[in-house]
C-alpha positions as CSV (number, residue, x, y, z in Angstrom):
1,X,7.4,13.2,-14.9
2,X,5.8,15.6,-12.9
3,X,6.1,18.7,-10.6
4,X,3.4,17.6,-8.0
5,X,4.4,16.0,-4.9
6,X,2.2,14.5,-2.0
7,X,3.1,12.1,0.8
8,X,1.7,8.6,0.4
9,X,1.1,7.3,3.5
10,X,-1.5,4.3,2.2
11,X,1.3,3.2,0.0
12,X,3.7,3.5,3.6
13,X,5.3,6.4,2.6
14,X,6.0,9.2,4.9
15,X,7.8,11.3,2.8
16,X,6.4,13.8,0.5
17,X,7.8,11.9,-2.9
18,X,6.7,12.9,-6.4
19,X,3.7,11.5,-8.0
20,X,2.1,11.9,-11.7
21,X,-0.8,14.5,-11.8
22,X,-3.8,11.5,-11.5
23,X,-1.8,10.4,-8.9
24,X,-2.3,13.7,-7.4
25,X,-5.9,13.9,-7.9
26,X,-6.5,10.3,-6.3
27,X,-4.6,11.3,-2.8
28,X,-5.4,15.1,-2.4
C-alpha cells in the first residue's frame, strides 16, 4: 500500500482515495 492519495475522476471517483505510487505518477 501506499501513502499517496489523488482523486480519480476518469475512473468516476470524486473522492480523493489512495492510489499506489505509479498510480500517482499516471494522474498527477
Amino acid at each position: 500500500c501506499s501513502n499517496k492519495q489523488s482523486i480519480l475522476p476518469k475512473f468516476g471517483i470524486e473522492k480523493e482515495v489512495r492510489v499506489c505510487e505509479a498510480c500517482y505518477e499516471q494522474v498527477n
